[in-house]
N, C-alpha and C positions, 0 to 999 in steps of 0.2 A: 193282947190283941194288937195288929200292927195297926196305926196310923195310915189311912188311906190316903194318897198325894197323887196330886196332877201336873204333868209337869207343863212347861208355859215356854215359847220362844216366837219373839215376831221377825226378829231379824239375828244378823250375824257381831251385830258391833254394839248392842245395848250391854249393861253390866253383866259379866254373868257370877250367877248365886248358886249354882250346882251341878258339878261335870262328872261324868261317867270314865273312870279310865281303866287299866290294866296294866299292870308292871309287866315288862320283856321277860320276865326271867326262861322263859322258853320258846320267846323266840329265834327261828331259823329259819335260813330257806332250802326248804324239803325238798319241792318241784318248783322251782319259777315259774310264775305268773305273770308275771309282766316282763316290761321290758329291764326297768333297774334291777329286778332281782336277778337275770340271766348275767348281767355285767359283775355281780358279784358271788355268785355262784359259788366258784370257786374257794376265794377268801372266807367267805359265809360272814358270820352275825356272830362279834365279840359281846356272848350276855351280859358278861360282866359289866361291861362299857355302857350296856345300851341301860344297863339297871341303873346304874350312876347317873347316865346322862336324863334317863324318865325322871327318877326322882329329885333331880334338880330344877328338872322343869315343875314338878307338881309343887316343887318349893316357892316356886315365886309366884303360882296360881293362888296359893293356902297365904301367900305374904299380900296379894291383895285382896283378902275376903273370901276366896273362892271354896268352898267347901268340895272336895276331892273325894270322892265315891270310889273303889276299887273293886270290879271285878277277880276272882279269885283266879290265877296263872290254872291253864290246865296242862297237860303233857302233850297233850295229842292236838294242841291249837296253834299250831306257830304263827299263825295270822293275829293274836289273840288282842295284841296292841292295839289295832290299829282300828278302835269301839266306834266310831263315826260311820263305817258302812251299814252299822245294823240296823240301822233307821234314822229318823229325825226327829225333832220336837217342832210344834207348831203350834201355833194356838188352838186347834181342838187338841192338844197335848199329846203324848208319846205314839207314834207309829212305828212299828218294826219290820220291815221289808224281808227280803229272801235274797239270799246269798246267792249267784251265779255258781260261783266255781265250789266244786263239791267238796272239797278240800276244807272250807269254810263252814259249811251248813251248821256243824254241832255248836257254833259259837250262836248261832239264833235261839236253838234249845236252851240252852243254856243262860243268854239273856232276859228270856221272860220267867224264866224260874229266879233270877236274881229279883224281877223287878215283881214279881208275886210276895216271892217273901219277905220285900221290903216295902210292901206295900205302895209300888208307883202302879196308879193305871196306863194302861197301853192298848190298841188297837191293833191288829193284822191286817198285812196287805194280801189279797189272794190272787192275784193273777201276775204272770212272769217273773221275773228278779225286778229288784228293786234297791241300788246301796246306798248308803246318806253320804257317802261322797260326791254323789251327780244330782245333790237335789240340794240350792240355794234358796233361801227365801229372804223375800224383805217387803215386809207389808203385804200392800195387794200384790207384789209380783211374785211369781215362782216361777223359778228357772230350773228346769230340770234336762240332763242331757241326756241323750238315747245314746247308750255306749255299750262295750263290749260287756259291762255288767249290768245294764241297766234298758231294759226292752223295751221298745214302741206299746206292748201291750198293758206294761205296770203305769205310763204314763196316763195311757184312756184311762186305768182306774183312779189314778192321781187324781186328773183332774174331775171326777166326779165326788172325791173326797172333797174338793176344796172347790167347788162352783163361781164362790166368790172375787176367787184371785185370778189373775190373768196368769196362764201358765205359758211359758215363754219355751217352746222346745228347742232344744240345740244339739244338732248331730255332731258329734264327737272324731274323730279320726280314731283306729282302733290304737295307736300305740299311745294313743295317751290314756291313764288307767281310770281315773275318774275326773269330771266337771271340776274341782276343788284343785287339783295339780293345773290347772290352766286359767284361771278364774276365782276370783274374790271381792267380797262387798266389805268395805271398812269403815264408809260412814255413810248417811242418807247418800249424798253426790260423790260418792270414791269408789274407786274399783281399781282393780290393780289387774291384768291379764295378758296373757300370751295368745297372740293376736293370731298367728301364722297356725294355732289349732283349730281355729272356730272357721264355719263360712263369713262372706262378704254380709249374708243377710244376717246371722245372727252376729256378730260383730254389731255392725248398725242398730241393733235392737239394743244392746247393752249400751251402748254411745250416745243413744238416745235418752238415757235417764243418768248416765255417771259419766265422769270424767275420768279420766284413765292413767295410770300409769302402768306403762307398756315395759313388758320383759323381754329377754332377749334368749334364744336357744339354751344355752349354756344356764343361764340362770334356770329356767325353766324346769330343765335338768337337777338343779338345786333345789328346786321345789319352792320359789321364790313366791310361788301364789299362794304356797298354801301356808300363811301365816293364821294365829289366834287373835281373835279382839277379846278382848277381856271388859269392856266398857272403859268410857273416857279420853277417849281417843289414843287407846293404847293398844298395842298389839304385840304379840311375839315373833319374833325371826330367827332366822337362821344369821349366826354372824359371817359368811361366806360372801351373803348378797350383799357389799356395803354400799355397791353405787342405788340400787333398790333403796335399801335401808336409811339411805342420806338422802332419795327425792322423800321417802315416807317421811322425813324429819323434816323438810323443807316444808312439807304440805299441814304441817302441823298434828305432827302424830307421836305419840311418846312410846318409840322404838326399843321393847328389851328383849337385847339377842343373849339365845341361850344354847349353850351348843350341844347337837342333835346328830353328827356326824354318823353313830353308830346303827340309829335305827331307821335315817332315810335309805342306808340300802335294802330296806326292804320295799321302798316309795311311795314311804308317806314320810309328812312332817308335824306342822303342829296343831293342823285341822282334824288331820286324817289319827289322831290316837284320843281325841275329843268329844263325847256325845253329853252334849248341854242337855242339862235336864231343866233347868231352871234360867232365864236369862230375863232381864226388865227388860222394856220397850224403849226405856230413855237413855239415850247416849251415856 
């Protein structure tokens, strides 16, 4: 009989004890979806590289503590990597959204049959898409953005899931692809974001509670926001972003870059191939 488990997450930068991923070994880009995928189109998605470069990062995840969960590669999921849209953990523990783009759906299926027969509990969302790249939390806030994958209508149900927390909406531009590529929480008072995505109002809303350090286009384009905390005031990056990477080390943060060249052209980095199943509340 399996072991019944709940998984747990208050915020984005507490320790984490248990992540959800999936080796590239079949990832590609099919039909571009966004905007980075069209740019590499052509070139496409070296698996080989992107295998190498996954499992180097799961190395340094597994070297501090992190217990490393895999998803089985399937043929027909080129999206497969990239396990953070499929929902979120919170402290009422696992929620699993709805894909927008139809391309993706079979990886929903397919994640609650993982987490059945691993015995994780989980809840469903039922109204519009919903991807755990456009939903932040940290404590009483949730920040969730209304984006090209993530609907006005999934946040009305959001917010009746979670009554408690002040849900923070922020309208998205459509080329950027999720909340997590423009936007990140790294410690109680830090945040790291690309300013020229958000409105003037929701800018001010986040300014309001962290301090910032501000990216710039091209970084952006690197994926410069969407690093991993891992607990302790440590986080992953991308080695590209150094001037990023040296205000993070200025601010007191213990920066390991590991390099992801092959799979951010599908546009994600090292949030967006990440779904914490387990994270402590303490830094």
């Amino acid at each position: 009989m399996v072991e019944t488990r709940d998984g747990f997450a208050e915020n984005e930068y507490g320790r984490l004890l248990e992540v959800l991923m999936c080796s590239p070994e079949q990832m590609q880009i099919v039909e571009p979806i966004n905007d980075t995928q069209k740019r590499y189109k052509k070139s496409n998605i070296d698996q080989k590289k992107a295998v190498e470069q996954h499992h180097q990062m799961r190395a340094v995840l597994e070297n501090h503590g992190v217990r490393v969960h895999l998803l089985p590669p399937e043929e027909k999921m080129p999206e497969q990597v990239f396990t953070r849209d499929l929902g979120f953990t919170s402290t009422r523990g696992i929620l699993i959204g709805k894909m927008q783009e139809e391309l993706r759906e079979p990886e929903t299926e397919q994640v609650k049959q993982w987490m059945g027969a691993n015995g994780w509990k989980y809840e469903e969302m039922e109204t519009g898409a919903l991807e755990g790249g456009d939903i932040i939390i940290d404590g009483s806030l949730l920040f969730a953005a209304e984006s090209s994958r993530t609907t006005p209508d999934a946040l009305d149900e959001l917010k009746n899931w979670f009554p408690e927390k002040k849900l923070v909406r922020i309208p998205l531009k459509k080329q950027y692809l999720h909340l997590d590529c423009v936007f990140n929480i790294l410690s109680p008072a830090t945040a790291i974001i690309y300013e020229q995505a958000l409105t003037k109002e929701a800018l001010g809303r986040i300014k309001m509670h962290y301090r910032t350090i501000s990216i710039g286009g091209k970084e952006q384009f690197r994926l410069a926001a969407n690093v991993l905390g891992i607990g302790n005031h440590t986080v992953m990056a991308l080695p590209e972003n150094k001037r990023v990477n040296h205000q993070l080390k200025e601010w007191g943060f213990n920066v390991i870059e590991v390099e992801f060249s092959e799979i951010i052209k599908s546009g994600g980095a090292f949030r967006c191939v990440t779904f914490p199943l387990k994270r402590m509340t303490e830094v």
